[in-house]
TIVO-2410 file (N, C-alpha, C; in nm, 3 decimals):
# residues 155
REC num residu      c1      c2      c3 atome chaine
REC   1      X   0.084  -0.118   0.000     N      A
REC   1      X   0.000   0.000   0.000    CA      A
REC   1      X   0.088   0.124   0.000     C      A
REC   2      X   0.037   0.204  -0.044     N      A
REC   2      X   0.093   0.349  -0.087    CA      A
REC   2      X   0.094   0.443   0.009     C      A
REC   3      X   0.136   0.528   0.084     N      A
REC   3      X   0.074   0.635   0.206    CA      A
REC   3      X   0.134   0.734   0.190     C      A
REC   4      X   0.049   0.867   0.151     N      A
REC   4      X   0.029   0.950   0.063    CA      A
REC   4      X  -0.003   1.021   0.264     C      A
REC   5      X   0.067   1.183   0.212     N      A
REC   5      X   0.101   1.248   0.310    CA      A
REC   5      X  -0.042   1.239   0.455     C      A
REC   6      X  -0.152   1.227   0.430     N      A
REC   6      X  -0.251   1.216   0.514    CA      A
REC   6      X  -0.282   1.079   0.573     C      A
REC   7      X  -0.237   1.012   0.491     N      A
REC   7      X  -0.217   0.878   0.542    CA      A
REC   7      X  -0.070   0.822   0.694     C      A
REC   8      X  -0.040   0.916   0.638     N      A
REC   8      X   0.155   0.905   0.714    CA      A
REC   8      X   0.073   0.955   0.861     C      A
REC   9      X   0.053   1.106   0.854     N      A
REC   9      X  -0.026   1.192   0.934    CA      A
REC   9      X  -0.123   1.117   1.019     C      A
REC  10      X  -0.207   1.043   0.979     N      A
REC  10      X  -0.329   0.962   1.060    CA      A
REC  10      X  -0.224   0.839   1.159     C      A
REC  11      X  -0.150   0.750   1.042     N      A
REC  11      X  -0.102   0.700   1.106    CA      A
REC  11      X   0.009   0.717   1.228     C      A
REC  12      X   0.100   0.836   1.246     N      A
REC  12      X   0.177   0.901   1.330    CA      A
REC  12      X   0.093   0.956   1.478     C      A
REC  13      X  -0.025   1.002   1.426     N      A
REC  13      X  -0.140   1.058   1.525    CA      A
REC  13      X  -0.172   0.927   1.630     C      A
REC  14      X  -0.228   0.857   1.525     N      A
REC  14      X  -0.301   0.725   1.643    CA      A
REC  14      X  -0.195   0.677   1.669     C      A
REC  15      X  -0.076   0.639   1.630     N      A
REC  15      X   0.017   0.546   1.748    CA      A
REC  15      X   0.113   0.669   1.861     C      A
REC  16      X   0.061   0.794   1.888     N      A
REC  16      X   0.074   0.881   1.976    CA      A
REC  16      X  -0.001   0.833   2.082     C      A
REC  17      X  -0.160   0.871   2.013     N      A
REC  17      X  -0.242   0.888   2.106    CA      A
REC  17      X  -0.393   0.747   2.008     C      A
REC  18      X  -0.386   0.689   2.040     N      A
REC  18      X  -0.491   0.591   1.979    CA      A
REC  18      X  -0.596   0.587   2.006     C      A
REC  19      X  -0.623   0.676   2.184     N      A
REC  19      X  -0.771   0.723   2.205    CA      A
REC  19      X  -0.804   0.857   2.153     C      A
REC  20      X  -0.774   0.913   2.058     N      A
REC  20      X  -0.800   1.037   1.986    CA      A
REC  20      X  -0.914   1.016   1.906     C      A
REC  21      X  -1.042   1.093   1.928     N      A
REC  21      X  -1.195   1.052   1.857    CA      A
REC  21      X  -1.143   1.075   1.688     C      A
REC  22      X  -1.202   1.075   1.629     N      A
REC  22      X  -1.229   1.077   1.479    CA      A
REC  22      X  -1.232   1.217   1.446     C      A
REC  23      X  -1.301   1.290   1.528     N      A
REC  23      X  -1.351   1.401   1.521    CA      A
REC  23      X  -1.237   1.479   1.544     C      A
REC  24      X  -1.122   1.441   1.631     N      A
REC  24      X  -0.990   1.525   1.672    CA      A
REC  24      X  -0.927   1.534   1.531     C      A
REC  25      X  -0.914   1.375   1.531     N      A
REC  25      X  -0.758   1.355   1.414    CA      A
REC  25      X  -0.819   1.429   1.281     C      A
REC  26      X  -0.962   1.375   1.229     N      A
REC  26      X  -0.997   1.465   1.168    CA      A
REC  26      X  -0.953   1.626   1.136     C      A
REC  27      X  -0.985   1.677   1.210     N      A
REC  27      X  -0.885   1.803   1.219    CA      A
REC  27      X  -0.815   1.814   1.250     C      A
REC  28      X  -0.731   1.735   1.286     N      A
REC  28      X  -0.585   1.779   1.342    CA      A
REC  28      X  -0.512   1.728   1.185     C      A
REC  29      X  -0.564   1.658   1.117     N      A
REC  29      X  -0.478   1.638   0.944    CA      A
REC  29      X  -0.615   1.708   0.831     C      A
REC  30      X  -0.663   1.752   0.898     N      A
REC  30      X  -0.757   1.883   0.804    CA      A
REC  30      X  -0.827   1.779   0.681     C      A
REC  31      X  -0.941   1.698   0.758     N      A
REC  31      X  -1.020   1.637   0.666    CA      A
REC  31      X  -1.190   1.677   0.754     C      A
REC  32      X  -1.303   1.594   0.697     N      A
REC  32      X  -1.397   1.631   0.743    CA      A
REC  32      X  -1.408   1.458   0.840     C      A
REC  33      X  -1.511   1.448   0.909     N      A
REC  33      X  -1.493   1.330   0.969    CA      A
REC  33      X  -1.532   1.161   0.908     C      A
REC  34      X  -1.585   1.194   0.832     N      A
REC  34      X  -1.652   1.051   0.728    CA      A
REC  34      X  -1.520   1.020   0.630     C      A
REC  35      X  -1.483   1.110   0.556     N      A
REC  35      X  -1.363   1.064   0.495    CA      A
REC  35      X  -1.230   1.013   0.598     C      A
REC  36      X  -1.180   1.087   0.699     N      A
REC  36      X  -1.121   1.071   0.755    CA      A
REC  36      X  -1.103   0.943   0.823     C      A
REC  37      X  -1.249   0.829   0.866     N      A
REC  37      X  -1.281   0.730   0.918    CA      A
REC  37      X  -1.266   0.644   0.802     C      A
REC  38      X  -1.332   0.654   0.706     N      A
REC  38      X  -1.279   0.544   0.593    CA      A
REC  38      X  -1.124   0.590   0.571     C      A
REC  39      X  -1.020   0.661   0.578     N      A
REC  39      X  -0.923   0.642   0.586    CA      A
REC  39      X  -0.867   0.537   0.673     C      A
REC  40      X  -0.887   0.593   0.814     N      A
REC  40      X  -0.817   0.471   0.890    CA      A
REC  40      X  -0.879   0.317   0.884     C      A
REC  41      X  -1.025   0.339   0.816     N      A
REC  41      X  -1.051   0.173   0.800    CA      A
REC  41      X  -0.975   0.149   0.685     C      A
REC  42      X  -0.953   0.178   0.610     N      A
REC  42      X  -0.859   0.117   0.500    CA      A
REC  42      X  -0.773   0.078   0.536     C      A
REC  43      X  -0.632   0.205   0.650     N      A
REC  43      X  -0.532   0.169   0.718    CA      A
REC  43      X  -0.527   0.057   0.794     C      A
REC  44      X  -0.644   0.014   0.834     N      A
REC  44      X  -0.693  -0.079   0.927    CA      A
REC  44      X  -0.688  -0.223   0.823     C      A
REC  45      X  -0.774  -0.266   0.747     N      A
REC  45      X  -0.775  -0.306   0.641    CA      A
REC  45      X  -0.647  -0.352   0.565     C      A
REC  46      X  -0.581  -0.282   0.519     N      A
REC  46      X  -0.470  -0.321   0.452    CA      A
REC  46      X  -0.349  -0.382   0.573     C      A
REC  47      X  -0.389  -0.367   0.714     N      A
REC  47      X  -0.261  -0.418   0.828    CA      A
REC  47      X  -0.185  -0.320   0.840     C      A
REC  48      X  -0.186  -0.205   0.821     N      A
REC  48      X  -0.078  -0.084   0.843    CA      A
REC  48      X  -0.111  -0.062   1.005     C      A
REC  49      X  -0.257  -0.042   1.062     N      A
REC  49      X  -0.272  -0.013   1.189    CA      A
REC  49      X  -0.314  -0.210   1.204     C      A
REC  50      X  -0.257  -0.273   1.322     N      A
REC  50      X  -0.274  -0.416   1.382    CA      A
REC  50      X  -0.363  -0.385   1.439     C      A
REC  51      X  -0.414  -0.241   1.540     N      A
REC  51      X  -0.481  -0.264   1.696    CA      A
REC  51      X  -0.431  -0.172   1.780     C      A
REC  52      X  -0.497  -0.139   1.845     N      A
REC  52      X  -0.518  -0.020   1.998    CA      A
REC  52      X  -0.495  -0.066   2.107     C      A
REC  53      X  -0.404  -0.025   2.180     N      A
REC  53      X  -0.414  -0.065   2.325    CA      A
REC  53      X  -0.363   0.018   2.434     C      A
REC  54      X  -0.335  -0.001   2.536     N      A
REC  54      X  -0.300   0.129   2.613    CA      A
REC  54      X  -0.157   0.022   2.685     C      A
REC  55      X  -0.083   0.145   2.682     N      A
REC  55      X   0.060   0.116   2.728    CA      A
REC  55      X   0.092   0.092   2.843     C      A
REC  56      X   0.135   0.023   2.920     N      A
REC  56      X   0.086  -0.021   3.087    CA      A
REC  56      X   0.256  -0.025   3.133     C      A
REC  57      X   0.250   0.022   3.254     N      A
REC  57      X   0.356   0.035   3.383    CA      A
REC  57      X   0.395  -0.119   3.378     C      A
REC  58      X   0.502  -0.186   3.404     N      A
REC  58      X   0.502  -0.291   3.414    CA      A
REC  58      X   0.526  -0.326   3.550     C      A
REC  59      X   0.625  -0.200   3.637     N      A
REC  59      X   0.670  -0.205   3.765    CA      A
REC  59      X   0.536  -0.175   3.826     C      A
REC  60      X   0.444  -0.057   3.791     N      A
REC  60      X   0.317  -0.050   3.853    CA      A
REC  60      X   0.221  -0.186   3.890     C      A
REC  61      X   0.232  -0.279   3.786     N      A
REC  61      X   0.161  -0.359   3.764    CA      A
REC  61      X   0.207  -0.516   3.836     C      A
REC  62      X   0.353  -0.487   3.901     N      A
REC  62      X   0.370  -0.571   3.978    CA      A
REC  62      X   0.506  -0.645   3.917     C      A
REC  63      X   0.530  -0.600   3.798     N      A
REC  63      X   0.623  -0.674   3.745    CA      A
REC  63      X   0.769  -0.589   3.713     C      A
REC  64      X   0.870  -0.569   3.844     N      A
REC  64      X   0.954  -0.485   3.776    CA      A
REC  64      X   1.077  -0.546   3.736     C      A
REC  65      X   1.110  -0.630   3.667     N      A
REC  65      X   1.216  -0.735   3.695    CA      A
REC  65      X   1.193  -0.751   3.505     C      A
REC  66      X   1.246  -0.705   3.406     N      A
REC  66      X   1.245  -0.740   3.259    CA      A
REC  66      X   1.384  -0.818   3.220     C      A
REC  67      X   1.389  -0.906   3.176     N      A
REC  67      X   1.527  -0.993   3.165    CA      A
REC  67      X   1.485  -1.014   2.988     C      A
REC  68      X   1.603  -1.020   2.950     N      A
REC  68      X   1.636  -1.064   2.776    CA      A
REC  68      X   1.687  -1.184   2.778     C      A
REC  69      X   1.664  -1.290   2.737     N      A
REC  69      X   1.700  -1.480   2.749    CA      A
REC  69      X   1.734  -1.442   2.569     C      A
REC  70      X   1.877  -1.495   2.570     N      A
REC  70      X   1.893  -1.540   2.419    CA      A
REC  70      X   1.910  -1.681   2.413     C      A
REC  71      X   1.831  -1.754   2.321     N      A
REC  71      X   1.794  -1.884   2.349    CA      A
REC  71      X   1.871  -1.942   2.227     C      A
REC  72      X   1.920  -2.046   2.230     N      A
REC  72      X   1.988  -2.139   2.112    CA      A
REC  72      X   1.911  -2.281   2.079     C      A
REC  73      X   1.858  -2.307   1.985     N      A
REC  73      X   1.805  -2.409   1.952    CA      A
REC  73      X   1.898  -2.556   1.906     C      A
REC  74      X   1.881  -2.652   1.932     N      A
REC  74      X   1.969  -2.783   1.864    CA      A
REC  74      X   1.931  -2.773   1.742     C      A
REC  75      X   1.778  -2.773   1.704     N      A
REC  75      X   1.782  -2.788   1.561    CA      A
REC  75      X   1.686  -2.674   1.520     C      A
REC  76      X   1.729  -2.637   1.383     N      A
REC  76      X   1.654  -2.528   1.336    CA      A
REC  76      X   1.574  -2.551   1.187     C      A
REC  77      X   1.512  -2.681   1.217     N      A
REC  77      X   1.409  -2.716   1.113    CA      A
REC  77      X   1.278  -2.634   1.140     C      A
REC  78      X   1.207  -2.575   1.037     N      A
REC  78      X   1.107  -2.496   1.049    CA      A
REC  78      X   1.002  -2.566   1.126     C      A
REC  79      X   0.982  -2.723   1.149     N      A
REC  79      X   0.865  -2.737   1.260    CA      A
REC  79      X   0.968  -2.720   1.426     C      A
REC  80      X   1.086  -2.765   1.393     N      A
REC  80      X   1.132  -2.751   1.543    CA      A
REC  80      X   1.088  -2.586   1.584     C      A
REC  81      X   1.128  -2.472   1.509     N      A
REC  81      X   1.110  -2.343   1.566    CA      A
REC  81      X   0.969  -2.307   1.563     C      A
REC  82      X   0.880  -2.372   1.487     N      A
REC  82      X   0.738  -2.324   1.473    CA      A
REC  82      X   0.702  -2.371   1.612     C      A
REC  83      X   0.771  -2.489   1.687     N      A
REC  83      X   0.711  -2.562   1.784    CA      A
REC  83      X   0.750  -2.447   1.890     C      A
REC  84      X   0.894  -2.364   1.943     N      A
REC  84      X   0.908  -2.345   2.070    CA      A
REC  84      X   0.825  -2.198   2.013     C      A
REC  85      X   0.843  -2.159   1.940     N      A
REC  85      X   0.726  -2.041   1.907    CA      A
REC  85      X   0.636  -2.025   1.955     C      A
REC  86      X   0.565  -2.185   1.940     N      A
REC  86      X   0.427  -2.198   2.008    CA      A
REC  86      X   0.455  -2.190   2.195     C      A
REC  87      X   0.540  -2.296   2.199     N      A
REC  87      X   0.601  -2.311   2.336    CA      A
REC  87      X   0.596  -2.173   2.391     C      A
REC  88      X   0.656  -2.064   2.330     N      A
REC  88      X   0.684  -1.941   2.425    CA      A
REC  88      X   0.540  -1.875   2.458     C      A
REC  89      X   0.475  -1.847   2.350     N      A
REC  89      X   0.316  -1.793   2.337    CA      A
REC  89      X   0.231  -1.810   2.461     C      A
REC  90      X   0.236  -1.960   2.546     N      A
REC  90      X   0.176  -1.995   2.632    CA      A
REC  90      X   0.205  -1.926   2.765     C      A
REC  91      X   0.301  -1.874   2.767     N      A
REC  91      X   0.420  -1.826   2.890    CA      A
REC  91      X   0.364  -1.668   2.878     C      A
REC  92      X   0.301  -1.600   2.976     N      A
REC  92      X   0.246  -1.478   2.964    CA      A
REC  92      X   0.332  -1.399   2.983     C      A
REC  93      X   0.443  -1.441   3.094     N      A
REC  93      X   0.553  -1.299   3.106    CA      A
REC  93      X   0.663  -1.294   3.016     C      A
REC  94      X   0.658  -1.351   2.919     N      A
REC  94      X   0.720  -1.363   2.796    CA      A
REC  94      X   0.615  -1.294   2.694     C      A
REC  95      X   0.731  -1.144   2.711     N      A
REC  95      X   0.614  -1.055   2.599    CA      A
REC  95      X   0.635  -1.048   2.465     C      A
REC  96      X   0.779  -1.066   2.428     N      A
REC  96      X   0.846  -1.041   2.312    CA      A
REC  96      X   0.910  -1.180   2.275     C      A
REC  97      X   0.938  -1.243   2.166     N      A
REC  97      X   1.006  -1.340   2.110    CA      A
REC  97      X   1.056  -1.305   1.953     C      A
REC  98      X   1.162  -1.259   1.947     N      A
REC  98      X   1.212  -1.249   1.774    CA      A
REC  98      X   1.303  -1.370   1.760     C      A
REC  99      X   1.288  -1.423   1.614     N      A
REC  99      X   1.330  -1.505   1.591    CA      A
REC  99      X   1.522  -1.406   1.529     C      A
REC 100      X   1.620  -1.442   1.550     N      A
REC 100      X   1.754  -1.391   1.496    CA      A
REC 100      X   1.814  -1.431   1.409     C      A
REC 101      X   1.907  -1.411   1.304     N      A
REC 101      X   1.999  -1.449   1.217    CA      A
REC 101      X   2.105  -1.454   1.320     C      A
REC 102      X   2.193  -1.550   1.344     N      A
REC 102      X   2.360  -1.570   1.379    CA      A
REC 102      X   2.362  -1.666   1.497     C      A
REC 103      X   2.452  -1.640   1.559     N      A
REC 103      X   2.458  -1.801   1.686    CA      A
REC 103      X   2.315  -1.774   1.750     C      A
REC 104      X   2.247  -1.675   1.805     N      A
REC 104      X   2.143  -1.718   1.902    CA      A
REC 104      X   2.023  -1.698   1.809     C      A
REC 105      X   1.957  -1.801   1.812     N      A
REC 105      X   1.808  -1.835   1.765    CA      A
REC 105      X   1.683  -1.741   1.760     C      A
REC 106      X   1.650  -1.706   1.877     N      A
REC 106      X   1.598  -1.628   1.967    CA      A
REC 106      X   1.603  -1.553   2.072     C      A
REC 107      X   1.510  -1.422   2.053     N      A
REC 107      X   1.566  -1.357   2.224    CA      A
REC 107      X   1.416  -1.314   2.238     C      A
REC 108      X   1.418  -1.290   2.371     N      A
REC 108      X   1.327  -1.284   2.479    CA      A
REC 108      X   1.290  -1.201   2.565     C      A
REC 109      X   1.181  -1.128   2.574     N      A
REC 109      X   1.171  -1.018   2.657    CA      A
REC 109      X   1.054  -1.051   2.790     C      A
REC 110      X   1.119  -1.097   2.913     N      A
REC 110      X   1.028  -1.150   2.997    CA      A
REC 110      X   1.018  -1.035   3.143     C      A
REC 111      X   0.940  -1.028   3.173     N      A
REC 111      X   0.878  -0.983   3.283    CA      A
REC 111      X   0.822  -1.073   3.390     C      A
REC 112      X   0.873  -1.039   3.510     N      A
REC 112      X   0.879  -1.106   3.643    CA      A
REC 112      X   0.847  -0.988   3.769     C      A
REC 113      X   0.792  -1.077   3.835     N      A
REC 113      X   0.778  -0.977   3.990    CA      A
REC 113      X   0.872  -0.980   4.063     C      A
REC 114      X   0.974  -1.106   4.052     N      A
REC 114      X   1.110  -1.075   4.109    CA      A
REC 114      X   1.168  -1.194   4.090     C      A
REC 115      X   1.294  -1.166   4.132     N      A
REC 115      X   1.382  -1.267   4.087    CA      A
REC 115      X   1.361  -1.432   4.069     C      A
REC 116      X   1.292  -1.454   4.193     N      A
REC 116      X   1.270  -1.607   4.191    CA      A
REC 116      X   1.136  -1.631   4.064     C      A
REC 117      X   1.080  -1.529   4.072     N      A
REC 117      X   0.936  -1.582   3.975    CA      A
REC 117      X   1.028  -1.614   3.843     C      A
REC 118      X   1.128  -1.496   3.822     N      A
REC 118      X   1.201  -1.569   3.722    CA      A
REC 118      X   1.252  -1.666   3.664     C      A
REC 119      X   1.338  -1.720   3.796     N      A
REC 119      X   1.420  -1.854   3.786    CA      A
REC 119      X   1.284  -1.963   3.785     C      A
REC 120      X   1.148  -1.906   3.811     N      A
REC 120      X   1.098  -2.007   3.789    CA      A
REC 120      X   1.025  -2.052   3.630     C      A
REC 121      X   1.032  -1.939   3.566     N      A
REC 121      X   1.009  -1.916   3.475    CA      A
REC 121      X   1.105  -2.006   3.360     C      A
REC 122      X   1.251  -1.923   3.395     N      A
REC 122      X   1.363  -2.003   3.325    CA      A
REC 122      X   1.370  -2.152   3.366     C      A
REC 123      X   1.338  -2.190   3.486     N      A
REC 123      X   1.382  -2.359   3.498    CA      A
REC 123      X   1.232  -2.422   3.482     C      A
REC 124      X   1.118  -2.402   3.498     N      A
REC 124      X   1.011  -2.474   3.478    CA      A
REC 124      X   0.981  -2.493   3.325     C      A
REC 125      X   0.992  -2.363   3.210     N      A
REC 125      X   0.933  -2.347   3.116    CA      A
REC 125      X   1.038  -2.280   3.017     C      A
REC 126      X   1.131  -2.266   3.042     N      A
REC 126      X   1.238  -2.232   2.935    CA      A
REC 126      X   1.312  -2.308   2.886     C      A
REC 127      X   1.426  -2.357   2.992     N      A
REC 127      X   1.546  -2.452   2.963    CA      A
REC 127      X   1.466  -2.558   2.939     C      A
REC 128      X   1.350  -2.641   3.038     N      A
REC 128      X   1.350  -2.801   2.960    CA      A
REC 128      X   1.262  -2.765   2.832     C      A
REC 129      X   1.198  -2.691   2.797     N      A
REC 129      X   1.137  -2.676   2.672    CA      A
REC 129      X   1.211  -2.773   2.553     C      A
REC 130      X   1.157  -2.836   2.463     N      A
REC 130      X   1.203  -2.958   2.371    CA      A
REC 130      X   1.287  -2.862   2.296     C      A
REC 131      X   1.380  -2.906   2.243     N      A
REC 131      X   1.500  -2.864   2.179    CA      A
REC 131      X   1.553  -2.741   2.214     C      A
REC 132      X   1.553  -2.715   2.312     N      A
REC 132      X   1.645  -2.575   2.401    CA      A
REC 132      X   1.767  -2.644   2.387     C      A
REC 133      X   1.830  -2.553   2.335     N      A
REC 133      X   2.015  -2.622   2.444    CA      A
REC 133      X   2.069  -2.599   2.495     C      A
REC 134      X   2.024  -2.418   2.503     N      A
REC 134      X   2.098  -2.304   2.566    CA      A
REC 134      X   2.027  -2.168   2.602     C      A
REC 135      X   2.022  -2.113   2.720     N      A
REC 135      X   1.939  -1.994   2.742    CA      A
REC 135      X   2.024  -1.915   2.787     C      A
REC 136      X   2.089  -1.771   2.772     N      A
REC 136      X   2.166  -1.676   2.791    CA      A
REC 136      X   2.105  -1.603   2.841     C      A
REC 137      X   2.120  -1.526   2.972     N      A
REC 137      X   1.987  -1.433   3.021    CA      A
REC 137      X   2.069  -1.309   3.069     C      A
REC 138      X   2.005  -1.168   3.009     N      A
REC 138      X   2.050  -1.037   3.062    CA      A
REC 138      X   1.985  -0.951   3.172     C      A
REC 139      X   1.967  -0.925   3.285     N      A
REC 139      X   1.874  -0.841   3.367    CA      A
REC 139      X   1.850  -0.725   3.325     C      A
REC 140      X   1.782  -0.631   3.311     N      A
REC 140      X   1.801  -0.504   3.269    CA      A
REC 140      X   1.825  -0.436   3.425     C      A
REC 141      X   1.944  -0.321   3.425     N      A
REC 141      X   1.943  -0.237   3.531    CA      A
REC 141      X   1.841  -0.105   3.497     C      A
REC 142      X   1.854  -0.049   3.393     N      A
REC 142      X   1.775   0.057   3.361    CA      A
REC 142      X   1.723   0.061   3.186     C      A
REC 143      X   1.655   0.123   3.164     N      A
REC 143      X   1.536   0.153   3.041    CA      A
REC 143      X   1.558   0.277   3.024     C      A
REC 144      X   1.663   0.315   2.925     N      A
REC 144      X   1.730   0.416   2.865    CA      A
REC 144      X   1.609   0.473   2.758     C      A
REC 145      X   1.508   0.396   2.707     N      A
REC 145      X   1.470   0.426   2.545    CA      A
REC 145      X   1.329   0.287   2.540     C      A
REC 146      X   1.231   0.342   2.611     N      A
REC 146      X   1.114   0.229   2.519    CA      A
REC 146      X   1.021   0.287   2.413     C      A
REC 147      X   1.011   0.264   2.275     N      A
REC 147      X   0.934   0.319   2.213    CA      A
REC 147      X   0.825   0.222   2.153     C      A
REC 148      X   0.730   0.248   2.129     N      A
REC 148      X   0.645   0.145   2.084    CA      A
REC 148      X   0.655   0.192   1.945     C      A
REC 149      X   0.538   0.086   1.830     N      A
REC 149      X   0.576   0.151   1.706    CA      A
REC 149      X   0.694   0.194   1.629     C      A
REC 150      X   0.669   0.235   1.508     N      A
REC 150      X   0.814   0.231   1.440    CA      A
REC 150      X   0.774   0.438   1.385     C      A
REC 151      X   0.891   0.462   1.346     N      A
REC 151      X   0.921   0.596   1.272    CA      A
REC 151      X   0.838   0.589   1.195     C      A
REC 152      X   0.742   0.696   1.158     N      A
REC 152      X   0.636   0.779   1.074    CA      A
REC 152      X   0.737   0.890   0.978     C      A
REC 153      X   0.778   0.891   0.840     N      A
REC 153      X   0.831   0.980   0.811    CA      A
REC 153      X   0.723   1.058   0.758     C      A
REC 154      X   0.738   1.194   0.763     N      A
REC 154      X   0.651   1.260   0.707    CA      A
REC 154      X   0.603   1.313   0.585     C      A
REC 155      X   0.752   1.254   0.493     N      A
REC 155      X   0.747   1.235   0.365    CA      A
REC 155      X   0.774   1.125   0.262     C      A
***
């Protein structure tokens, strides 16, 4: 799909602010409100916008403990990785999973209420997971930079 300067604009707006009525963004990229709404259903439509949600505290929420696991697989046949894929999905404080190009397979963005929920995390449901061979784990001390979404250029 093509995104033509009002399109860029809508999309930059809602991943700001995603509870912004129709009626705002509308004018805030200088359309009337009916066109403006079949815009973002299209955006919607074509997969440019996935979904709305609201951005949550994680330490508020009980969980201040984020660790990065770089995981190494024995084998990297497309059902072996389709499988721990699935494997990770089930695991709720496992928010993030990218699959990598080079020695580590995968990495991992998990959230814990503290240390032990972790280790229970890593030894119940990580390491014996079927074809693990190796789990590398980083603590985070501090959160220099979280951004959600990607760069909106404006041209």
């Amino acid at each position: 799909m093509t995104f033509d300067r009002i399109d860029r604009q809508i999309l930059s707006l809602l991943q700001e602010d995603g509870r912004m009525t129709n009626v705002e963004l509308a004018d805030r990229v200088g359309l009337t409100a009916p066109p403006c709404l079949r815009r973002v259903r299209a955006l919607e439509e074509a997969g440019a916008i996935r979904g709305y949600h609201a951005e949550l505290d994680a330490a508020t929420l009980g969980f201040p403990i984020t660790v990065f696991a770089m995981v190494s697989l024995r084998s990297q046949a497309e059902h072996d990785l389709h499988a721990f894929e699935e494997h990770v999905a089930t695991i709720p404080e496992i928010r993030e999973c990218h699959m990598l190009n080079g020695e580590i397979d995968f990495i991992l963005k998990i959230v814990a209420s503290d240390l032990k929920s972790f280790q229970d995390i890593l030894t119940t449901h990580l390491t014996p997971a079927p074809n693990v061979a190796s789990v590398k784990t980083s603590l985070t001390i501090r959160t220099a930079k979280s951004r959600a979404g990607v760069p909106v250029p404006a041209e």
